[in-house]
C-alpha positions in Angstrom: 86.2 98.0 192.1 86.0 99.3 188.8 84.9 102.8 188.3 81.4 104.4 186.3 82.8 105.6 183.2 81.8 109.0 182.1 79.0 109.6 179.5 80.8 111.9 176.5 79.3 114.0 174.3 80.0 114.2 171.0 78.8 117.6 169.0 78.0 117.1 165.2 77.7 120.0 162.8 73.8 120.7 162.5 74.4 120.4 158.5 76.1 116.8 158.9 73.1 115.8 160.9 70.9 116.8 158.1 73.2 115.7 154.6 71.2 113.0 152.8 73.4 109.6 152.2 73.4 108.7 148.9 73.6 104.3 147.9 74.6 104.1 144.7 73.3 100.1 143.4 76.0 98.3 142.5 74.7 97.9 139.3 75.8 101.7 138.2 78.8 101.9 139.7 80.0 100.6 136.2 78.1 103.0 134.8 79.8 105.8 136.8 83.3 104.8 136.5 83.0 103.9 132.7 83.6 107.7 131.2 86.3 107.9 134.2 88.5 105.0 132.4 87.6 106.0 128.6 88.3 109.4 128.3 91.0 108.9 129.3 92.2 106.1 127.1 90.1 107.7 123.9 92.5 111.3 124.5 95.7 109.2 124.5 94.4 107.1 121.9 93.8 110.3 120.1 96.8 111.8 120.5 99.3 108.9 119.3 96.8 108.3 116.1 99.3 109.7 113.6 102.0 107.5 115.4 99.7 104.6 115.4 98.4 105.1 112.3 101.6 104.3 110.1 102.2 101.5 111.8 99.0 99.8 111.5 97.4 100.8 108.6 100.2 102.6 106.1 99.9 104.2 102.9 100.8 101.9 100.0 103.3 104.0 97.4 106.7 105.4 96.6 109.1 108.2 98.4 108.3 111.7 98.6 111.8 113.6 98.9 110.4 117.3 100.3 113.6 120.0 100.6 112.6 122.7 103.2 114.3 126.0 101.7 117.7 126.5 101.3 120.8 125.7 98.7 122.4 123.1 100.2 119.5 121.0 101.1 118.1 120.7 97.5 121.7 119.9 96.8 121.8 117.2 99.3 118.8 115.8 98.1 120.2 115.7 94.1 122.8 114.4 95.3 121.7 111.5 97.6 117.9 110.7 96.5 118.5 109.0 92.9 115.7 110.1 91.2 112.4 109.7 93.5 109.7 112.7 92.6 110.8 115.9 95.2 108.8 118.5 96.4 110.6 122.2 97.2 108.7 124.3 100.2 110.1 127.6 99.5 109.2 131.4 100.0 109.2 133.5 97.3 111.3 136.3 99.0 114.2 134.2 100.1 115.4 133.5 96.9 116.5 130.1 97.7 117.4 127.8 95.8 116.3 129.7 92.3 119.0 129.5 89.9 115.6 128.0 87.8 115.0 126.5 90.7 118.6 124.0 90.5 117.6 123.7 86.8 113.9 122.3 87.6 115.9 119.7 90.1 117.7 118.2 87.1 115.3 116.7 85.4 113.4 114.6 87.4 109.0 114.8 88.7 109.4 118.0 90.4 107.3 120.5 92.2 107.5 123.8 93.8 104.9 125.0 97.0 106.0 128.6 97.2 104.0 128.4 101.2 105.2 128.0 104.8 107.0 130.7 106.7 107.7 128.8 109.3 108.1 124.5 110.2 104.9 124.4 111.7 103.2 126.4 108.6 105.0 124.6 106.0 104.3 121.0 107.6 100.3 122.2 107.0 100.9 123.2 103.8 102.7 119.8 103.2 99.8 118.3 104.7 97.2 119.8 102.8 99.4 119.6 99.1 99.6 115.7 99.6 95.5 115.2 100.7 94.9 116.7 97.2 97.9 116.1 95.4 99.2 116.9 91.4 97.6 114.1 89.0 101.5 113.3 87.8 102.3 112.6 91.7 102.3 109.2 92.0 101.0 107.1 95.6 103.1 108.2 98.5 103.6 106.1 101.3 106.7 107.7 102.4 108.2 110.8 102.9 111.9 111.6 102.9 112.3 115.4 105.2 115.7 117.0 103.9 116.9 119.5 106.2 119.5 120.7 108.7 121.0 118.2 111.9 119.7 121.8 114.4 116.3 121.0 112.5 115.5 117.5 111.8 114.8 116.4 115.3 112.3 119.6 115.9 110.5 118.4 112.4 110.1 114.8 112.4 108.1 115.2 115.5 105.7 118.2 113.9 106.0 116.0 111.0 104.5 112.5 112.3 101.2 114.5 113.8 101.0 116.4 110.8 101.1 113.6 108.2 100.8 110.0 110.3 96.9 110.7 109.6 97.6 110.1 106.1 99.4 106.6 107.0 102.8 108.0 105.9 106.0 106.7 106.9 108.5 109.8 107.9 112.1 109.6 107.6 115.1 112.6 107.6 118.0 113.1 105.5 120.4 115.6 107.0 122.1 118.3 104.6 124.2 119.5 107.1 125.9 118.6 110.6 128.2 122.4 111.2 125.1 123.5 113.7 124.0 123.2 116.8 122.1 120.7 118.6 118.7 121.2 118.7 116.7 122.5 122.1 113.7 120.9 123.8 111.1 123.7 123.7 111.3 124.4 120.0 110.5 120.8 119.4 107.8 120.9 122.1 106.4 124.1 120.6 105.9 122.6 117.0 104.6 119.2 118.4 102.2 121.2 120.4 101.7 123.6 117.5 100.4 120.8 115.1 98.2 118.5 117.8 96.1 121.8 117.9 96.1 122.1 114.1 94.3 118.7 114.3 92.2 119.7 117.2 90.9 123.0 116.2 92.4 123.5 111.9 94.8 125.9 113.5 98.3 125.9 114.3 98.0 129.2 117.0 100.0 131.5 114.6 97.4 134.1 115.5 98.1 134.3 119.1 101.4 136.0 118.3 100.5 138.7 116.0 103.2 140.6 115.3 106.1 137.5 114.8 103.3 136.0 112.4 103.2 139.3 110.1 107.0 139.5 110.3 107.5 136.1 109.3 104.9 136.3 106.4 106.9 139.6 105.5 110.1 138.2 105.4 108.6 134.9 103.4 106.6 136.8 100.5 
């Protein structure tokens, strides 16, 4: 003989009792989940633009060769560049490369931007010289980065956000290999550095005061 089973209570929280239930129509639930999947897509989208860009839509034109500071890379670039136009980012204080400035690069179009204390500061400035460039520059569809081995792979990086807008291809010449490999956070930092150039027109300098007037010091 089966036994009675026992009544159970079951206590709900007075607020549960009282919540309203909400039905969405199925008709919104697009409507809802629409921003969910685009803001996404539209920030990536956003952010591999200057990647994109080049790929899809490049600049028509010649090769830009642009020496960042220093001796042997303007040297490099003579020596391995034929004669394609070159640009010098410099600072004033440094002295390099002077010596009239390897005789006005030996002849060929040549120009000096005496800017940039730093890769993240002179990519901007490289940035800004080629949106309203010298009338004697020809079209550029490409630029040609001369630098060290340590700093090539921290500036192409920088380099592609800071110019891929512009639908220009990027590639590096290296003007010396006697240095060490590159680390991961400077080439982080400058990526980083440059996406908030494009989000906000500045590259952060000012959050670090006191490096930022020492390197504009030291750069003249």
């Amino acid at each position: 003989m089966a036994r009675p089973m026992k009544a159970s209570i079951v206590r709900t929280s007075p607020l549960l009792v009282h919540l309203p239930v909400v039905h969405l129509p199925v008709v919104l639930l697009p409507v809802v989940l629409l921003p969910v999947v685009l803001l996404p897509a539209a920030a990536s989208l956003w952010l591999l633009w200057p990647l994109l860009r080049p790929a899809v839509a490049p600049a028509p034109g010649t090769t830009l060769v642009v020496v960042l500071d220093g001796y042997h890379r303007l040297d490099a670039a003579l020596q391995h560049t034929g004669a394609l136009p070159l640009l010098l980012i410099t600072c004033p204080r440094t002295g390099q490369p002077t010596q009239q400035q390897r005789l006005l690069a030996r002849g060929r179009a040549f120009w000096i931007l005496s800017q940039g204390w730093d890769s993240a500061q002179q990519l901007t400035q490289l940035a800004r010289w080629l949106q309203r460039p010298p009338a004697a520059l020809p079209a550029i569809g490409r630029v040609l980065l001369v630098s060290d081995s340590h700093h090539l792979p921290r500036l192409l990086p920088a380099a592609e956000v800071a110019l891929g807008n512009q639908g220009l291809r990027l590639a590096g010449l290296t003007a010396s290999t006697a240095l060490p490999a590159p680390q991961f956070w400077p080439i982080a930092r400058d990526w980083l550095r440059l996406q908030l150039l494009r989000a906000s027109g500045s590259t952060g300098a000012f959050l670090v005061p006191q490096q930022l007037r020492r390197k504009q010091a030291a750069c003249g």
